[in-house]
C-alpha positions as CSV (number, residue, x, y, z in Angstrom):
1,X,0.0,0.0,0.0
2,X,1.6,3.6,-1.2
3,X,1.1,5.6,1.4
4,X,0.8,9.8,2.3
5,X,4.0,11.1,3.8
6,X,3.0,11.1,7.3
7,X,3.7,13.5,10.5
8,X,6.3,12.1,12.5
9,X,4.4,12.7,16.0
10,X,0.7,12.0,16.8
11,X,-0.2,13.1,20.5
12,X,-3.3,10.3,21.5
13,X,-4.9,10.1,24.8
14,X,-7.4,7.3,26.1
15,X,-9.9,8.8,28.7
16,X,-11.0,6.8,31.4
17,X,-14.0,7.9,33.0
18,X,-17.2,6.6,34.9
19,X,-20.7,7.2,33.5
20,X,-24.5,6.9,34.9
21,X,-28.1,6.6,33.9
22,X,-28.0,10.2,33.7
23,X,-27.0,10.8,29.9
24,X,-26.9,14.5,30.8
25,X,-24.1,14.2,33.4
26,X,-22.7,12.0,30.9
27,X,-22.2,14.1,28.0
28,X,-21.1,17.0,30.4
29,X,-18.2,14.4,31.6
30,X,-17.0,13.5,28.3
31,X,-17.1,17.4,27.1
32,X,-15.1,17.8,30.4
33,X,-12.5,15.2,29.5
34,X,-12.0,15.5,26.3
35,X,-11.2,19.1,26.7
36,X,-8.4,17.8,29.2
37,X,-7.5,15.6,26.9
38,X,-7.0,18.4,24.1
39,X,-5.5,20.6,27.2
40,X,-2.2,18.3,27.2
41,X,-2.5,18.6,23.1
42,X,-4.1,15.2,22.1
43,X,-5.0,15.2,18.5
44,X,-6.6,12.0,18.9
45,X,-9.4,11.1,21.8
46,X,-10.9,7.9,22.6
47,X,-13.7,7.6,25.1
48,X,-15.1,4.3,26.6
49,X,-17.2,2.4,25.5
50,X,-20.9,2.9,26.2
51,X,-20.6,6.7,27.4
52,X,-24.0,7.7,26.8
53,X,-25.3,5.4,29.7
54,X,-24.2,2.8,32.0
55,X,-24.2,-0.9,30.2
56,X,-27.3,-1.9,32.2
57,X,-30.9,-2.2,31.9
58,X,-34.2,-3.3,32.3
59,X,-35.3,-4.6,28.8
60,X,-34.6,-4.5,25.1
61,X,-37.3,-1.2,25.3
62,X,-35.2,0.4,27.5
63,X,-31.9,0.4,26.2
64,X,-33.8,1.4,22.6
65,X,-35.3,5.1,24.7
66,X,-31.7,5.7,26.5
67,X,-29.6,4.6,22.6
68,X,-28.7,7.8,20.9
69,X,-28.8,9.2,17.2
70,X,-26.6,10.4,14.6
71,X,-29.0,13.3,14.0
72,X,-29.5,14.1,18.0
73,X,-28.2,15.9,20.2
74,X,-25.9,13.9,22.5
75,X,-23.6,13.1,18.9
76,X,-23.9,16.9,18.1
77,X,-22.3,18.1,20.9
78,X,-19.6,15.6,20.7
79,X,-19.2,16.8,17.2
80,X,-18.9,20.4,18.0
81,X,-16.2,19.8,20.6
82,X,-14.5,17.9,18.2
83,X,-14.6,21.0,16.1
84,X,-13.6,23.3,18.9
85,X,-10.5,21.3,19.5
86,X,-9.5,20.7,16.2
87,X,-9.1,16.8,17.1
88,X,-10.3,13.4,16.3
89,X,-12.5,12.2,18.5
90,X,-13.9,8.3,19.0
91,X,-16.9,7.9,20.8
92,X,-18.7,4.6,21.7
93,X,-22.3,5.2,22.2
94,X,-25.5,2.9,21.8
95,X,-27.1,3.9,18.6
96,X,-31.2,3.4,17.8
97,X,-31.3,1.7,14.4
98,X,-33.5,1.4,11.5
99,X,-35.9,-1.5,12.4
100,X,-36.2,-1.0,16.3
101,X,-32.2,-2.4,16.2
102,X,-29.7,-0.7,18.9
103,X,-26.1,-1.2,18.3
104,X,-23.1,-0.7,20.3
105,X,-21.3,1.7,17.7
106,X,-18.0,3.6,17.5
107,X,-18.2,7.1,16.5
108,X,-15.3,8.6,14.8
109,X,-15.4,12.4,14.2
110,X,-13.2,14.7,12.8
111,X,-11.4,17.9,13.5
112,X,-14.1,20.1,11.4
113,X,-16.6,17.7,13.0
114,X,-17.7,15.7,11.1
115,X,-18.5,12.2,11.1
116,X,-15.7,10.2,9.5
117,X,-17.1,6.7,10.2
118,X,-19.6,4.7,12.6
119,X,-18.7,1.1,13.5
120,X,-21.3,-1.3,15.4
121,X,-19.4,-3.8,17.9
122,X,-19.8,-7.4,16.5
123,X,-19.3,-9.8,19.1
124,X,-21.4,-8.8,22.2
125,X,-20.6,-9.8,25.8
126,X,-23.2,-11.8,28.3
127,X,-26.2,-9.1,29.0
128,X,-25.2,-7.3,26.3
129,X,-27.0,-10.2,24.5
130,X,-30.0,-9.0,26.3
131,X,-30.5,-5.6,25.1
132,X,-28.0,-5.1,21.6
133,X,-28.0,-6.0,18.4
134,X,-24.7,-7.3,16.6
135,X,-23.1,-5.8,13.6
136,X,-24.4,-6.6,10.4
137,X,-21.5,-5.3,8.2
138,X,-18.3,-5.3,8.9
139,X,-16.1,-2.1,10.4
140,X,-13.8,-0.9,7.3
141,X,-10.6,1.1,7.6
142,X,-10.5,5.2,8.2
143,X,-7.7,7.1,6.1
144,X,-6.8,10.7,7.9
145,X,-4.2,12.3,7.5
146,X,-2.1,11.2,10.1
147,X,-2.4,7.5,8.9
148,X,-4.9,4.2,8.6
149,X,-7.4,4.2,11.5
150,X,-9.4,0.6,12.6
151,X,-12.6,0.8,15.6
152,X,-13.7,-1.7,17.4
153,X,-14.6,-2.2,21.2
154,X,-14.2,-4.4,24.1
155,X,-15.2,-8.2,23.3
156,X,-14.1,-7.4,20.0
157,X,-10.9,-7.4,20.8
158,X,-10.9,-10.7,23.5
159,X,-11.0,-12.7,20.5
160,X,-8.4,-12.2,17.2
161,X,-10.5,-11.6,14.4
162,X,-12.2,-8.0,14.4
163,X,-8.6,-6.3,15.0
164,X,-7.0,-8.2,12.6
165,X,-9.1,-8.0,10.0
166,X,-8.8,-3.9,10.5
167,X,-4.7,-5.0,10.0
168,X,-4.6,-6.9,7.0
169,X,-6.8,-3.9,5.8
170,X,-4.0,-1.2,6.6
171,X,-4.9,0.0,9.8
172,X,-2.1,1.6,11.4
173,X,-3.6,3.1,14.8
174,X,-6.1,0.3,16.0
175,X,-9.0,2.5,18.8
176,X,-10.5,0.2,21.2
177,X,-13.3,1.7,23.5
178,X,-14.0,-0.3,26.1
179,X,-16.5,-1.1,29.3
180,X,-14.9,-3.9,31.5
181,X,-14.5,-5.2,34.9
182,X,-12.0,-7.6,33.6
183,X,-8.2,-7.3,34.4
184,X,-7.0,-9.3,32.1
185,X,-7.9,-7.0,29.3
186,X,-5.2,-4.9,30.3
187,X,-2.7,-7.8,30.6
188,X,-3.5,-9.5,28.1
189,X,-6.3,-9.4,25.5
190,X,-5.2,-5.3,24.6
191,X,-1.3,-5.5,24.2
192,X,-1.8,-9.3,22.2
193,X,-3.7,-7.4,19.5
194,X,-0.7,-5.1,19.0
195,X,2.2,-6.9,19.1
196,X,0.7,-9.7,16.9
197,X,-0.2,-7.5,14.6
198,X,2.0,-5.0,14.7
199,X,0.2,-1.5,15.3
200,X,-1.1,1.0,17.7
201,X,-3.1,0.3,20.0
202,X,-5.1,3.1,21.9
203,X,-7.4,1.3,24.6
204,X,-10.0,3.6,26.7
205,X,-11.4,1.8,29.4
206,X,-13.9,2.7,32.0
207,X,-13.8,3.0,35.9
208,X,-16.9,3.5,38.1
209,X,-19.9,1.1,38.4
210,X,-20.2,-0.8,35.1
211,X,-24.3,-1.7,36.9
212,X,-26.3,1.0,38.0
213,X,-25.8,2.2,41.5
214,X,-30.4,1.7,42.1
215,X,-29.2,-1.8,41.2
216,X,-25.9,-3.1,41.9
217,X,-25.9,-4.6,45.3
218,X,-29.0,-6.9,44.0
219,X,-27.1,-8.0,40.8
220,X,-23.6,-8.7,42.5
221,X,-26.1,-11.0,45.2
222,X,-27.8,-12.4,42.3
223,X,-24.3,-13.5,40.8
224,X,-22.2,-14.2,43.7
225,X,-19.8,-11.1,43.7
226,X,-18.8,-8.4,45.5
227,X,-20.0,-5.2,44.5
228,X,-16.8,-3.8,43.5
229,X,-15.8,-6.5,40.9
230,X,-18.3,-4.6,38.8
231,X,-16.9,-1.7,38.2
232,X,-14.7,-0.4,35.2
233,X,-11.6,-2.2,35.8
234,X,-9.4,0.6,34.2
235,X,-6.1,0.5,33.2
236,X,-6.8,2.2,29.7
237,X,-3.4,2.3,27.7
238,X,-1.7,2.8,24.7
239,X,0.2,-0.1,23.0
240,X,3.3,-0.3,20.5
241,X,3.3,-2.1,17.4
242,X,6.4,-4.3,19.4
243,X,4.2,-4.5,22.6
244,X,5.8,-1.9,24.6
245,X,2.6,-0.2,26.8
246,X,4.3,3.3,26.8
247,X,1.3,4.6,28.6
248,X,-1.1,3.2,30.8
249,X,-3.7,4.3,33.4
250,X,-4.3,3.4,37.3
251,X,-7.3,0.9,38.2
252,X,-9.7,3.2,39.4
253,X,-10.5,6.9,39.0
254,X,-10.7,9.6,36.5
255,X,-7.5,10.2,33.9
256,X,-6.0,11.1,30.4
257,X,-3.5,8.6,29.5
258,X,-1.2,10.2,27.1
259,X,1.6,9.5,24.7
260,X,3.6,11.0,21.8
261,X,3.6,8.3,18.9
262,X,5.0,8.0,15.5
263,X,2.7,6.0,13.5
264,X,4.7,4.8,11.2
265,X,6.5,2.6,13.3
266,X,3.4,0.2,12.6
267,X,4.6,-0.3,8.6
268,X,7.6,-2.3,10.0
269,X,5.8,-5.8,10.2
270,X,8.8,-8.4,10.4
271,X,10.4,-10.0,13.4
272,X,14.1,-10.1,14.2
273,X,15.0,-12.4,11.2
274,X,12.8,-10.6,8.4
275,X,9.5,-12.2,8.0
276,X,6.5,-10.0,7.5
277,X,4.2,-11.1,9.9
278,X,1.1,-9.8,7.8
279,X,2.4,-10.9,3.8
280,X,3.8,-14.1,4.9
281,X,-0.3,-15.2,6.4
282,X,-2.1,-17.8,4.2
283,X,-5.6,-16.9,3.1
284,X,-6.2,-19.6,1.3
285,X,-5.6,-22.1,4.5
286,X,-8.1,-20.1,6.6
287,X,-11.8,-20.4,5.0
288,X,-13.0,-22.3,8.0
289,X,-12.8,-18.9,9.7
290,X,-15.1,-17.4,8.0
291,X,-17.5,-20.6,7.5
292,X,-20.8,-21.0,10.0
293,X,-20.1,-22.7,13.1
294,X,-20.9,-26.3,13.6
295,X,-20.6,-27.1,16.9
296,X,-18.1,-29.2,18.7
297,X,-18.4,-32.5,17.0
298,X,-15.2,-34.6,18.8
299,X,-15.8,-36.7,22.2
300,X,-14.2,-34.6,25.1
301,X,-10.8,-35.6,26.1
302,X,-9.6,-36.6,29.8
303,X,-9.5,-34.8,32.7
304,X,-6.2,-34.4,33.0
305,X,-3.0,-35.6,31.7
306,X,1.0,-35.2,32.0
307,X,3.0,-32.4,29.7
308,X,6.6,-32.5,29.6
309,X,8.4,-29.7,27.8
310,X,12.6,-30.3,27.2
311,X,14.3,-26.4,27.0
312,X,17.3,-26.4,27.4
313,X,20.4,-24.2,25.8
314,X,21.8,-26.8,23.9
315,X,21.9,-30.3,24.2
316,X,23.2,-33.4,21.8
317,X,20.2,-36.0,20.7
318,X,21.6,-38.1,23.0
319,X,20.7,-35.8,26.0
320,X,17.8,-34.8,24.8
321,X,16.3,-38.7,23.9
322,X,17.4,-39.9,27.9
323,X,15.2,-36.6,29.2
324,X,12.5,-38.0,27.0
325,X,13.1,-41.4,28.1
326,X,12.9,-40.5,32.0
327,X,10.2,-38.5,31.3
328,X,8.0,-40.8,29.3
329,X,9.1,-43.8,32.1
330,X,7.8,-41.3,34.6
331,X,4.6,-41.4,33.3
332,X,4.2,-38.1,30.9
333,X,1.7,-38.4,28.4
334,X,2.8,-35.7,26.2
335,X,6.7,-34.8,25.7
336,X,7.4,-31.9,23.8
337,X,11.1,-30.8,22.1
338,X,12.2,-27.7,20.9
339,X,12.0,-27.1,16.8
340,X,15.0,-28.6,15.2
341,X,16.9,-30.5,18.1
342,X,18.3,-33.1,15.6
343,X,16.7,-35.8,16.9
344,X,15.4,-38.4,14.1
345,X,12.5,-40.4,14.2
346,X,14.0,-43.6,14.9
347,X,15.4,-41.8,17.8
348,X,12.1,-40.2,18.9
349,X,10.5,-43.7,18.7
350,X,12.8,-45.4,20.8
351,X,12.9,-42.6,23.8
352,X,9.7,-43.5,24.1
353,X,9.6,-47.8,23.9
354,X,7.2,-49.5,25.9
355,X,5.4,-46.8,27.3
356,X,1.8,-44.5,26.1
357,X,3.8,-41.7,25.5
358,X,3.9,-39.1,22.5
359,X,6.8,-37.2,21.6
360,X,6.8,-34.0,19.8
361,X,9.7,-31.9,17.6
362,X,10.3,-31.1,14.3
363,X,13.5,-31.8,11.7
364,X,13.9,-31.2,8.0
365,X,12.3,-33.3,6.0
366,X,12.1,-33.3,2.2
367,X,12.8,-29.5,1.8
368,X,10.2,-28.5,4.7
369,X,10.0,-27.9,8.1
370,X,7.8,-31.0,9.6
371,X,6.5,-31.2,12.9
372,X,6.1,-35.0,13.8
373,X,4.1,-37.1,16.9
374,X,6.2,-39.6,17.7
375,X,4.6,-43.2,19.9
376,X,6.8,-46.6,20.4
377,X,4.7,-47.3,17.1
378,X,6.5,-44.9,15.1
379,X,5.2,-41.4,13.3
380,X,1.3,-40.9,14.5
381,X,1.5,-37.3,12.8
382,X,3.4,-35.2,10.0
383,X,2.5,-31.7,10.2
384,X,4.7,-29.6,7.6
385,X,5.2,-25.7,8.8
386,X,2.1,-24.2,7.0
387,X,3.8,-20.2,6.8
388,X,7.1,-19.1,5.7
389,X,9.7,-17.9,7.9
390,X,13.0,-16.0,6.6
391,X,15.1,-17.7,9.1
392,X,14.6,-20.7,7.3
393,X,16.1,-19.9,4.0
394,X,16.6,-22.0,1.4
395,X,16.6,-25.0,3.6
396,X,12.5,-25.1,3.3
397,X,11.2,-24.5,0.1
398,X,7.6,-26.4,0.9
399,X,5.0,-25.3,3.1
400,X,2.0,-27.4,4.4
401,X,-1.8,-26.9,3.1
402,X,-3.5,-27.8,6.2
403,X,-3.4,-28.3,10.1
404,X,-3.8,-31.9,11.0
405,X,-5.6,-33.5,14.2
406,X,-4.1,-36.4,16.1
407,X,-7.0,-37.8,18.1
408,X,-5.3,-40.2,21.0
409,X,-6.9,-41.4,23.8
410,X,-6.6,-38.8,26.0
411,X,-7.8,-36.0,23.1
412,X,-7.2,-34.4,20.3
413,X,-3.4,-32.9,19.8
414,X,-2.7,-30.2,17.0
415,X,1.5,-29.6,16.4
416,X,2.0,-26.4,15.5
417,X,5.4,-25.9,14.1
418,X,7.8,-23.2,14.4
419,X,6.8,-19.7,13.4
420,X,3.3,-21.2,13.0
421,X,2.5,-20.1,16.4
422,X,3.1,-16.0,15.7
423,X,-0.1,-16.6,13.3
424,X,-3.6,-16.4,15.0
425,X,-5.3,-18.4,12.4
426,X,-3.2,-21.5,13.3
427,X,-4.4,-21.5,16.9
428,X,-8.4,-21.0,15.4
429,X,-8.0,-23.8,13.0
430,X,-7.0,-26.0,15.9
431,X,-9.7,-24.9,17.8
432,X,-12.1,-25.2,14.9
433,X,-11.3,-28.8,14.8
434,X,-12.2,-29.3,18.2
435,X,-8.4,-29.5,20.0
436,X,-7.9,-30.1,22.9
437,X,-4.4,-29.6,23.3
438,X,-1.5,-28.0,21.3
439,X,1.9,-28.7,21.1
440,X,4.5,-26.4,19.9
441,X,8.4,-26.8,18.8
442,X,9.5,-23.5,18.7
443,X,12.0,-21.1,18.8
444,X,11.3,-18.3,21.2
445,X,12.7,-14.8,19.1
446,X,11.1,-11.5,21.1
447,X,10.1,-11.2,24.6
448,X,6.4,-10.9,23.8
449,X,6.2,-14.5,22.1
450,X,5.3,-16.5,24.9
451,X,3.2,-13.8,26.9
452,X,1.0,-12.3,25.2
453,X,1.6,-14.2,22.2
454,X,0.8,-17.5,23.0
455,X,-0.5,-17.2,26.1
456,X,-3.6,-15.3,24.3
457,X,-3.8,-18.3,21.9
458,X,-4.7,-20.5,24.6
459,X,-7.2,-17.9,26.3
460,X,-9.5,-16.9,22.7
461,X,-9.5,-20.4,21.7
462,X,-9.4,-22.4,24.9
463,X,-6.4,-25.0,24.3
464,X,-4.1,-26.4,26.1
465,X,-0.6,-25.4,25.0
466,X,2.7,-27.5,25.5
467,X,5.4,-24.7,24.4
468,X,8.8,-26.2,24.2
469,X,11.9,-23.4,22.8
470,X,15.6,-23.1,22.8
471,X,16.6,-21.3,26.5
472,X,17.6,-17.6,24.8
473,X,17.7,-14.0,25.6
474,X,13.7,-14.1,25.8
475,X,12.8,-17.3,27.9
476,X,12.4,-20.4,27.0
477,X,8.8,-22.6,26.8
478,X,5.7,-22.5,28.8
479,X,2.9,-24.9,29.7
480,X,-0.4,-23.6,29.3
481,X,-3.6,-25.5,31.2
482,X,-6.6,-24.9,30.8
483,X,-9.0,-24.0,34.4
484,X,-12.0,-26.2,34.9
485,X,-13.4,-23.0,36.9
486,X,-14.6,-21.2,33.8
487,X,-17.6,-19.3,31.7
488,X,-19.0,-16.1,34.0
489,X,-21.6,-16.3,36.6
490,X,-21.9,-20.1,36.2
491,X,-23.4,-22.4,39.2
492,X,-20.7,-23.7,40.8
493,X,-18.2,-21.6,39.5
494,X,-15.2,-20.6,42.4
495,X,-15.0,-16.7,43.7
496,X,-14.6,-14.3,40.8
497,X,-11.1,-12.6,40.8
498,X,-11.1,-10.2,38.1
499,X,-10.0,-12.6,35.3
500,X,-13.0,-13.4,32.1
501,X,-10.5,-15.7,29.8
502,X,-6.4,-15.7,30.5
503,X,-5.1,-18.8,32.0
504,X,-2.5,-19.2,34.5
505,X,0.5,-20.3,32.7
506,X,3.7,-22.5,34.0
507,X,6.1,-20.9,33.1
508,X,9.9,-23.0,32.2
509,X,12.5,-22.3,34.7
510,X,13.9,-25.7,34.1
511,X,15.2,-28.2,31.3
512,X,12.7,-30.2,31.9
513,X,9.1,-28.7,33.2
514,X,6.2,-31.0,33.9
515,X,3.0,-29.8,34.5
516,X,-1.0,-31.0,34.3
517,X,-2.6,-30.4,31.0
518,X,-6.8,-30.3,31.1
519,X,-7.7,-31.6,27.6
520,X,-11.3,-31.9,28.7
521,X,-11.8,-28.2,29.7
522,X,-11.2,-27.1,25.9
523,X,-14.7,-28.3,25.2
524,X,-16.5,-25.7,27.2
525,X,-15.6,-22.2,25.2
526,X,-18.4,-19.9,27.0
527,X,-16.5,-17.1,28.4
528,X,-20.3,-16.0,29.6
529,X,-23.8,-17.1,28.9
530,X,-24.6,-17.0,24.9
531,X,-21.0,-15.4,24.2
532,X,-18.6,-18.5,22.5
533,X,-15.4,-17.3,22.3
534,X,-14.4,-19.8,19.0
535,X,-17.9,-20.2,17.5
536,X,-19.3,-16.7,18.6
537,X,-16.3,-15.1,16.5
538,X,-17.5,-12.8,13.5
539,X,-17.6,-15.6,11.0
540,X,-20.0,-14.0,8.6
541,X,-17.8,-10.3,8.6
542,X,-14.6,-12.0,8.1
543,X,-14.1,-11.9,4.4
544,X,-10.9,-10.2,4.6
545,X,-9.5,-12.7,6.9
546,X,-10.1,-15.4,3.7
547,X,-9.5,-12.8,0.5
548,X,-6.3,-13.5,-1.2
549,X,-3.9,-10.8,-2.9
């Protein structure tokens, strides 16, 4: 894409703020803060999401009197601020439709105020099911003059697909309006969708009660938390295309968050050895994406089983096949090797003789880069690398077509090979095809690749990851299981702490790291009631996910 010369600073603030039933107080608080915001000289504001009213109410009717228009008065004024400051300004409001719909929308409006774009949120979130439509087409890309501009909101970005369609469609400078009590958005789910796609990210979040205050103490009862955990968990940031949050704001209260950034950082989209990140993905592998959910079709695996990853700095195949040994005699059910360790198969097989034990790795094979499932019977699976990876060279010149499933008895494993992993498609075709557990030979390159990297393809997908690297610079492997204590406000479910999707990882400290893997927990994929985090993606919007060229 040929782009304008752009200006080599953009000044962007996120504004965290609390808002009411009151959409009068409302409109006078984001006047107020985004005339803070353009106090400090931001040129681009983003306000929460939902700042017209708080994300509650009593029926579909309801929400449809409080939703705002385009025409009326509560956009209007937001326009003429914007016009008074001489900014862009993204507001997330609930807009009444055409046809008695109500959307959750971003509002982008420009510095002569004018509306530059409106984009309806696409995945909705538990109530929000309740009282909100979903999008109907899908958000498109904003060119200003300071650069390619992508909207979404909040459960948008908790799974992969809404931000990066915006990416593979230009956008620079991603704007993420957010209402959440969650903390692992700003751990986890915000930074991921930078770093794996290599842009700003500017991520406003609310504080204050996300319930209103007439009704609060009745619905935490009613759900079995305290109060508190249902306010606006915060934390609003701004995200480098490398990961880097170079501004971020406190849990609670009122505040600008603020940074100087040069957008064009977010054109650089290769890692340390060259491979573009967003030219080297594989349209034509994905069309499951954007197919119509089925349903989970495969048995669910066992409760539990025992993951071994090997990481060490170096180690001869000798080494590394009596680690495998011991562990497999030990009782692991799953032994994972870094990418490459030289090991053959007839090696592999016999490290793991006379026991129920599958062994993982990769090699060279036949001018690609094969990931293979190793038992005392031999080679259960061949997965070639399905994406190319500059590091490689000339000693690949084959890529796979597909991602294989290995169903064993305790599940169904995926192998995900090498620079595989920095692709969230991989992990979604896994998860499409109902695994329960990944493994993945790897080579760990930037400190970002395991956390948020990986760690978020576990937590949008719900598998169980076996990460096995090279020990370098930026860590080594990780094991990633999945909690049985899962999907919001379910009976039975253990004391709420904060957290909607990221998993607790274990992370390698050691050669050898064994941990429990939960193969059975990848069948339930309700983050909340209604809301699927693999089949509720935006399957009929994601054209550009699938178009080739």
């Amino acid at each position: 894409m040929t782009r304008a010369p752009l200006q080599s600073r953009l000044r962007v603030a996120a504004v965290q703020f609390a808002v009411t039933e009151d959409a009068g107080d409302n409109l006078a608080t984001c006047l107020r803060m985004v005339d803070e915001a353009a106090d400090q000289g931001a040129q681009v504001v983003v306000l929460p999401e939902f700042c017209n009213h708080v994300s509650w109410y009593d029926d579909r009717e309801h929400a449809r009197r409080m939703a705002v228009t385009l025409e009326g008065p509560f956009v209007a004024a937001l326009r003429e601020k914007a016009g008074e400051r001489r900014l862009h300004l993204m507001a997330n409001c609930t807009l009444a439709r055409e046809g008695g719909r109500v959307t959750g929308s971003n509002i982008l409006i420009g510095p002569e105020g004018e509306v530059l774009a409106v984009s309806d949120k696409q995945v909705l979130m538990g109530s929000e099911r309740d009282h909100l439509d979903p999008a109907t087409e899908r958000s498109t890309v904003v060119e200003t003059p300071f650069g390619t501009v992508g909207l979404y909101s909040c459960m948008d970005g908790v799974i992969n697909e809404t931000p990066r369609m915006l990416a593979v469609e230009g956008a620079q400078l991603l704007l993420n309006s957010l209402n959440s009590f969650a903390l692992d958005e700003a751990s986890l789910h915000i930074p991921v969708r930078a770093v794996e796609n290599k842009v700003w990210v500017v991520a406003a979040n609310k504080v204050g009660p996300l319930v209103p205050e007439r009704s609060i103490a009745a619905v935490a009862a009613r759900v079995g938390v305290p109060a508190d955990r249902l306010h606006g968990a915060g934390e609003s940031q701004i995200v480098a295309p490398d990961g880097t949050i170079v501004a971020m704001g406190p849990r609670t209260g009122e505040a600008v968050v603020i940074a100087d950034i040069d957008v064009r950082a977010a054109d650089d989209k290769t890692r340390p050895d060259g491979t573009d990140v967003i030219a080297s993905r594989r349209p034509e592998l994905y069309a499951a994406i954007a197919a119509p959910p089925v349903g989970r079709v495969a048995a669910v695996g066992s409760p539990e089983i025992s993951a071994v990853v090997i990481c060490p700095v170096a180690a001869t195949p000798q080494e590394l096949t009596a680690m495998v040994s011991d562990a497999a005699a030990a009782g692991a059910e799953l032994v994972v090797l870094p990418e490459l360790a030289g090991v053959d198969v007839a090696q592999l097989q016999a490290s793991v003789a006379g026991t129920e034990a599958v062994v993982v790795s990769s090699l060279l094979q036949d001018g690609a880069h094969v990931g293979v499932a190793v038992s005392s019977g031999g080679v259960l699976l061949s997965q070639p690398q399905l994406h190319v990876s500059a590091r490689h060279g000339e000693a690949v010149t084959r890529l796979g077509q597909a991602l294989e499933i290995l169903a064993l008895p305790w599940g169904r494993l995926a192998v995900v090979v090498g620079d595989d992993a920095l692709y969230p498609e991989t992990f979604r075709l896994a998860a499409l095809q109902d695994a329960d557990v990944v493994a993945v030979p790897f080579t760990t390159a930037t400190r970002q690749d395991l956390d948020p990297l990986l760690l978020e393809r576990a937590a949008e997908n719900r598998l169980n990851l076996a990460v096995a690297s090279w020990r370098g610079e930026h860590g080594a492997g990780m094991v990633v299981p999945l909690s049985s204590d899962f999907t919001l406000w379910a009976p039975g479910r253990g004391p709420f702490t904060g957290v909607i999707s990221r998993p607790e990882p274990v992370i390698v400290e050691d050669v050898v790291t064994t941990a429990v893997l939960r193969p059975e927990c990848a069948a339930n994929r309700f983050v909340t009631k209604g809301t699927d985090l693999v089949d509720g993606r935006p399957w009929a919007l994601a054209a550009p996910l699938v178009a080739s060229g």
